[in-house]
C-alpha positions in Angstrom: 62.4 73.6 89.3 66.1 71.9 89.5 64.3 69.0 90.7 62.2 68.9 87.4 64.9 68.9 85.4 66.5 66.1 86.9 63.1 63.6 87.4 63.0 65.1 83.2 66.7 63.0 82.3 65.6 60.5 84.8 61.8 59.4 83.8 60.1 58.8 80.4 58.9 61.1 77.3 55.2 61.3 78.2 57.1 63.0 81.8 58.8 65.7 79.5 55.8 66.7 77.9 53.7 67.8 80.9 57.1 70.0 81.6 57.8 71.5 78.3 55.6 73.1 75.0 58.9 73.1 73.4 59.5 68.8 74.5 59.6 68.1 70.7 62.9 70.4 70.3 63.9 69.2 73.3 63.8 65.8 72.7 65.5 66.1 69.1 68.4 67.7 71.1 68.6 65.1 73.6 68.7 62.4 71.1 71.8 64.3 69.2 73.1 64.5 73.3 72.8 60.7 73.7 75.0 59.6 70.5 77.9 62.6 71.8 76.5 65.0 69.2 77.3 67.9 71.9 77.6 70.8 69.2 74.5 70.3 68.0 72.4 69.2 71.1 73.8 72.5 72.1 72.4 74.4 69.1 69.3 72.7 69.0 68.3 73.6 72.8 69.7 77.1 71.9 67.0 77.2 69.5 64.7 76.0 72.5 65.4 78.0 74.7 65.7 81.4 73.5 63.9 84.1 71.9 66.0 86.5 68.8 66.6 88.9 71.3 68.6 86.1 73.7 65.0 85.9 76.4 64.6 82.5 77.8 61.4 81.8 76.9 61.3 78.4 78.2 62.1 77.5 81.6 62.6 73.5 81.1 64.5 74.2 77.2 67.1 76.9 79.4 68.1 74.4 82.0 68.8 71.5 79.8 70.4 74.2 77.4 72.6 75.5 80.9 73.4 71.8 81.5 74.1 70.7 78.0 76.3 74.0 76.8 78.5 73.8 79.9 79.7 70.4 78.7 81.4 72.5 75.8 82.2 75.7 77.1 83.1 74.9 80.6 81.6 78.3 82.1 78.6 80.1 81.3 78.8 83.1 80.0 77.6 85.8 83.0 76.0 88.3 79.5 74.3 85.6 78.2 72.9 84.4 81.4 71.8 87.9 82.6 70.0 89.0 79.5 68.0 85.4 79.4 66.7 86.1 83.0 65.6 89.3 84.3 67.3 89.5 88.5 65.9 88.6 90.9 66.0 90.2 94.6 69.3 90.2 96.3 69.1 89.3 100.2 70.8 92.1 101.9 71.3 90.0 105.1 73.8 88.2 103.2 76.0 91.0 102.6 76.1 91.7 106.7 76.9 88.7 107.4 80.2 88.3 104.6 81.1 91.4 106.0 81.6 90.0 109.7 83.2 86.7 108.4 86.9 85.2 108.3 87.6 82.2 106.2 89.6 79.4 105.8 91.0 77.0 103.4 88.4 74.8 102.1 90.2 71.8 101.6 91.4 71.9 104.8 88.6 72.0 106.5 87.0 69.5 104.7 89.8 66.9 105.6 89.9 68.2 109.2 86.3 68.1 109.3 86.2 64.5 107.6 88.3 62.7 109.9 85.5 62.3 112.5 82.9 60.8 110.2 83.0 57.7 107.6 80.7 59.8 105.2 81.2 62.9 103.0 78.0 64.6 100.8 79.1 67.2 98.5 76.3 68.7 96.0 77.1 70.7 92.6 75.1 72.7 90.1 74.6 70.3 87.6 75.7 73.4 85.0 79.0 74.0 86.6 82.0 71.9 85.6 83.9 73.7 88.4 82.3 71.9 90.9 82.9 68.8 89.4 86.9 69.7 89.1 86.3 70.6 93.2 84.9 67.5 93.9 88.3 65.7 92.7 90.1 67.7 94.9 88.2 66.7 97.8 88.5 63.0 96.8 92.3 63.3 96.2 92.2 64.8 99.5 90.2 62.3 101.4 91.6 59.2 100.0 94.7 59.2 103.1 92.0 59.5 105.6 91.0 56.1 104.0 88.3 57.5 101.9 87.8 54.9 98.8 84.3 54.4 98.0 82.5 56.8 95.5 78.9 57.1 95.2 77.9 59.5 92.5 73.5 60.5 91.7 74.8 60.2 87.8 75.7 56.5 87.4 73.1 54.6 85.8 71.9 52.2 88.2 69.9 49.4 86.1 70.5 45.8 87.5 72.9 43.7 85.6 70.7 41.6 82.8 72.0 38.6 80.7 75.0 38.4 82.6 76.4 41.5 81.3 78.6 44.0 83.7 76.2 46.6 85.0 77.7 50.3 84.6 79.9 50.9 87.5 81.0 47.8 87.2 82.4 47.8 84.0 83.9 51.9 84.9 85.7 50.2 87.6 87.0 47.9 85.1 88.0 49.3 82.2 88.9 52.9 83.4 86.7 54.3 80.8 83.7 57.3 80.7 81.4 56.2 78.3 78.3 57.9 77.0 75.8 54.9 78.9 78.0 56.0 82.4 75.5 58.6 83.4 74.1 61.8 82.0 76.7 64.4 84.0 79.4 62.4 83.3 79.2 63.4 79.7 81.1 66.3 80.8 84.2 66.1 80.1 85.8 67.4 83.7 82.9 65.2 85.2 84.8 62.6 83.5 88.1 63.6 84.0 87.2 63.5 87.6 86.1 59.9 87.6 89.1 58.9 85.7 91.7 60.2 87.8 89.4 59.3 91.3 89.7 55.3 89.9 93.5 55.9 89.0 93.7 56.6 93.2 91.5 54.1 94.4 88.7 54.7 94.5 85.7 52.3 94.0 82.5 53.7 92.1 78.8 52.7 92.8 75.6 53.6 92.0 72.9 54.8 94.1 70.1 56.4 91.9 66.9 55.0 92.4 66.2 52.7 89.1 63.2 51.5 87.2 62.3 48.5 89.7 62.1 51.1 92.3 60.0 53.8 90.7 55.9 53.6 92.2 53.5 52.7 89.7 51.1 55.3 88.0 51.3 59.0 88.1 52.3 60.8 91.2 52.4 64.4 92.4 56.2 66.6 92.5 56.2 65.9 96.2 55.4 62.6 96.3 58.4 61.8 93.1 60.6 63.8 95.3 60.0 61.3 98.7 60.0 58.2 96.4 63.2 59.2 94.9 64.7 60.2 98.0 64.2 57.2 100.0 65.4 55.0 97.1 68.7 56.6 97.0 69.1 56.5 100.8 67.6 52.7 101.1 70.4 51.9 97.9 73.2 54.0 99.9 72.5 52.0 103.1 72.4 48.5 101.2 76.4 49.9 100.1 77.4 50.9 104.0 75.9 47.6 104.7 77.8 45.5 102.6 81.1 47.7 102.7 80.9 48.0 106.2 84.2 49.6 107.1 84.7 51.6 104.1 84.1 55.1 103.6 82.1 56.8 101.6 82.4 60.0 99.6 78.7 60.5 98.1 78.3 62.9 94.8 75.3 64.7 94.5 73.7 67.3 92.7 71.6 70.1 94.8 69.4 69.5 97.9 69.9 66.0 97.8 73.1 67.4 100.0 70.5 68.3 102.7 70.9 66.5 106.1 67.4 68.4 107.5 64.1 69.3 105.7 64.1 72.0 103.8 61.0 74.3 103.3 58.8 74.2 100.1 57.5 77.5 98.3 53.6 76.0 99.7 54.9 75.7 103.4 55.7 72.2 103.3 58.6 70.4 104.0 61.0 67.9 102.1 63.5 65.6 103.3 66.2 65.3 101.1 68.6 62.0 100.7 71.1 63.1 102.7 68.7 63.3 105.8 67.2 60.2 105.4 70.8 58.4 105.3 71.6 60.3 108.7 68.4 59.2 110.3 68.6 55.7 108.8 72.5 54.8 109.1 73.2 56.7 112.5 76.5 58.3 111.0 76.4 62.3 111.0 77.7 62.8 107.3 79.4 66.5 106.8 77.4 67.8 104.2 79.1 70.2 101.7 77.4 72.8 99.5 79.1 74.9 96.8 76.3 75.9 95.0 75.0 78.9 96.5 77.4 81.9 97.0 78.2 82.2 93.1 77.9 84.3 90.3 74.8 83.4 89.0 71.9 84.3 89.4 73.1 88.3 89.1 70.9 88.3 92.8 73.7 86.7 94.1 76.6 88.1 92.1 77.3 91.5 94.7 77.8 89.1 97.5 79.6 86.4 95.8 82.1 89.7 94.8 82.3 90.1 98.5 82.6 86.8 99.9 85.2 86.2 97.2 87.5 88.8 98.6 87.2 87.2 101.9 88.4 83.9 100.8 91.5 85.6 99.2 91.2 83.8 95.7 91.4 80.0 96.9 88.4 77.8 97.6 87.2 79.1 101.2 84.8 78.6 103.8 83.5 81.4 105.5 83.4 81.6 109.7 81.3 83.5 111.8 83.9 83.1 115.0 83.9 79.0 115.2 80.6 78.7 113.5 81.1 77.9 109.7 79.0 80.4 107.7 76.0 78.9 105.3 73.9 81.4 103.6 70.4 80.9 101.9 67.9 77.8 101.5 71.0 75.4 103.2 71.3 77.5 106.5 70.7 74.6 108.8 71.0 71.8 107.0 74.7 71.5 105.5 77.8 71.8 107.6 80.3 73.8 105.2 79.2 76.3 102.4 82.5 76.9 99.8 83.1 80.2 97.7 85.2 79.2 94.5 88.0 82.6 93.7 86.3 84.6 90.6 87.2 83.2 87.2 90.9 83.7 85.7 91.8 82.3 82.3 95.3 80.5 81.1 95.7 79.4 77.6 91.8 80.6 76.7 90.7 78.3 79.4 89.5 78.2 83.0 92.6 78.1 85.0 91.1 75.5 86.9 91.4 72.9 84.6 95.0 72.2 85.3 93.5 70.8 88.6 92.4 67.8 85.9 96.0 66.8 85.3 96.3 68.0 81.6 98.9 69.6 80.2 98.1 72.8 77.2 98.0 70.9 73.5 97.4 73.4 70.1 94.6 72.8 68.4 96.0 70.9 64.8 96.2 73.5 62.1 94.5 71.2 60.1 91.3 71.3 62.2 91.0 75.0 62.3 88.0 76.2 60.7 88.1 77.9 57.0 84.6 79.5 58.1 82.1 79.4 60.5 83.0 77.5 64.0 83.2 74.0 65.2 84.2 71.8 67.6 87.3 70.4 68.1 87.8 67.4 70.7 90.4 65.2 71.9 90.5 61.0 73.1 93.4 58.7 73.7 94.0 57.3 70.4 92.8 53.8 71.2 89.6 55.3 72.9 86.4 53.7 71.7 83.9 55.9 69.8 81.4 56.0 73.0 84.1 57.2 75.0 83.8 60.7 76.5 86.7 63.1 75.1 89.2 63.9 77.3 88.8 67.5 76.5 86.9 69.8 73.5 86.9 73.6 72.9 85.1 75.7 70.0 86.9 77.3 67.4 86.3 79.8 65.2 87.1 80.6 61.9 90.0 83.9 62.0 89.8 83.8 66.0 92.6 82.8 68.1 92.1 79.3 69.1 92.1 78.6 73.0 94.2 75.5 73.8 92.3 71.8 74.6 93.9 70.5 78.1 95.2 66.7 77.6 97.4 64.0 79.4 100.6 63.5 77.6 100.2 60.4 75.5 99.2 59.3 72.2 95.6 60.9 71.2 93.3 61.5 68.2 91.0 64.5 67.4 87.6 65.0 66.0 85.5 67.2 65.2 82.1 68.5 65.0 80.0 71.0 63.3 
């Protein structure tokens, strides 16, 4: 169903509604989403998704709402989450197998690890601005190793037309997130990510398969899937190809991490991107995953708890002896598996977020609410209005306010109800 979501932001309307009975909501949301209206995309896919008493009632409405709400509130909330899903059944092996584990740094091991190959792949849940805050750590870390090219599945990847700079080309330019830089990157960390990766230098490109590569007429999930798949992996060799000697740190969201088929619900088998570049370039990539042992779904929240204890509240990797540990659909097909530390809070926030490079900035007085709650966001002050804030937090109306995160320079504020 991940998959889905992502052909969904990908392909056209008519796409959307064979997914959705609700694509008429959705769509009205995702139009607010594309002019930066995140408050009320937000609301509107709240409305979408859920039932009075807080039941996701539609599957394709809940992920876009996960993907969209994250944007603003940089976590899920677990409550939420739980009451809109009923469990699902924990694997006890995994618990067994935590128990007998050691682990080590993550970061370290990724660099160690990294050093022997010219190619990184590291995935993210697509509704988890953590990962994307991880994923600039492991590009800060990389880049002595002579890491410098980043290839992320978000960057729009339509051919230049009338002369004008295609997307990554004018990112690598001007420094600056926009809306039109991809649909993740309207994240603020996602872009905060991407900012500081080009302040290091790194070079972005785009990899997605576009419209001049899409087959003709309608074809079946599997088949989308492989057409997809090879696109990105042809684009990504065209880069190695032309950028011989440079290496590459590749983005991705999910399974596209996988370097070996992984098996379908019917029996089948898929091979994912990150396969197809192995078989096609010759280079073993080390394949990174860091969206499986986590807190949600609740099935997985017992031995996330334990694995978490394990790693000893820093990103980990978890050993069996020499053999790094992977757990669940990826067991086989990725070389490393991380476990992020359980959430802590500074200033209101995610603790993480000081990764990002901001320092803690009061929310103006004057753009505290009188009633109700809104949403209260931060640019540089010469930003243009289709940049992506720098940061954004929800406040409410008699609550304490949670600090925004910013660099240090001159800004301006908006906000949005």
């Amino acid at each position: 169903m991940r998959f889905r979501v992502a052909l969904a932001i990908m392909f056209s309307t008519p796409l959307l509604a064979q997914v959705s009975p609700s694509t008429k909501r959705v769509d009205a949301a995702m139009e607010a989403y594309n002019k930066g209206r995140y408050f009320e995309a937000t609301h509107r896919l709240s409305a979408a998704a859920f039932d009075k008493d807080g039941k996701a009632t539609d599957d394709y409405a809940f992920q876009m709402w996960e993907q969209v709400s994250s944007t603003v509130t940089n976590e899920l909330d677990l409550a939420t989450l739980d009451k809109a899903r009923p469990p699902g059944v924990a694997d006890s092996s995994w618990d067994k197998a935590i128990a007998g584990s050691v682990s080590r740094d993550a970061i370290t091991e990724i660099v160690r690890r990294a050093a022997y190959t010219g190619i990184v792949i590291l995935n993210e849940a697509h509704s988890s601005p953590r990962d994307r805050d991880f994923a600039w750590r492991v590009a800060q870390a990389l880049r002595p190793l002579g890491y410098s090219v980043l290839a992320a599945e978000t960057f729009d990847n339509e051919p230049s037309y009338g002369g004008k700079p295609t997307v990554v080309e004018r990112l690598a330019r001007d420094r600056l997130v926009r809306i039109s830089t991809g649909f993740y990157t309207r994240d603020p960390v996602y872009a905060a990510f991407l900012r500081n990766a080009l302040v290091i230098g790194y070079q972005p490109v785009s990899y997605e398969q576009n419209s001049q590569q899409r087959p003709k007429g309608d074809l079946g999930r599997r088949q989308s899937i492989e057409a997809r798949e090879q696109a990105e992996a042809d684009n990504l060799v065209a880069i190695h190809r032309r950028l011989p000697t440079a290496k590459l740190l590749i983005y991705v969201g999910y399974s596209h991490v996988a370097e070996a088929a992984l098996k379908e619900e019917d029996g089948g088998k898929i091979e994912w991107m990150a396969a197809r570049l192995k078989r096609m370039t010759g280079i073993d990539p080390l394949t990174i995953d860091q969206t499986t042992v986590t807190e949600f779904p609740a099935a997985t929240r017992k031995s996330y708890y334990l694995a978490v204890a394990r790693v000893n509240n820093q990103d980990g990797i978890l050993f069996e002896g020499d053999k790094p540990l992977v757990l669940g659909q990826y067991a086989g097909a990725v070389d490393l598996q991380v476990v992020h530390p359980r959430r802590e809070y500074r200033y209101g926030r995610p603790a993480w977020l000081a990764d990002l490079g901001g320092k803690p900035l009061p929310v103006p007085k004057q753009l505290l609410p009188t009633a109700g709650r809104h949403l209260v966001q931060v640019f540089p002050a010469t930003a243009p209005l289709d940049a992506i804030p720098l940061d954004q937090v929800v406040v409410e109306a008699g609550s304490p306010s949670a600090m925004l995160i910013a660099p240090q320079e001159p800004l301006r504020f908006a906000t949005q109800p």
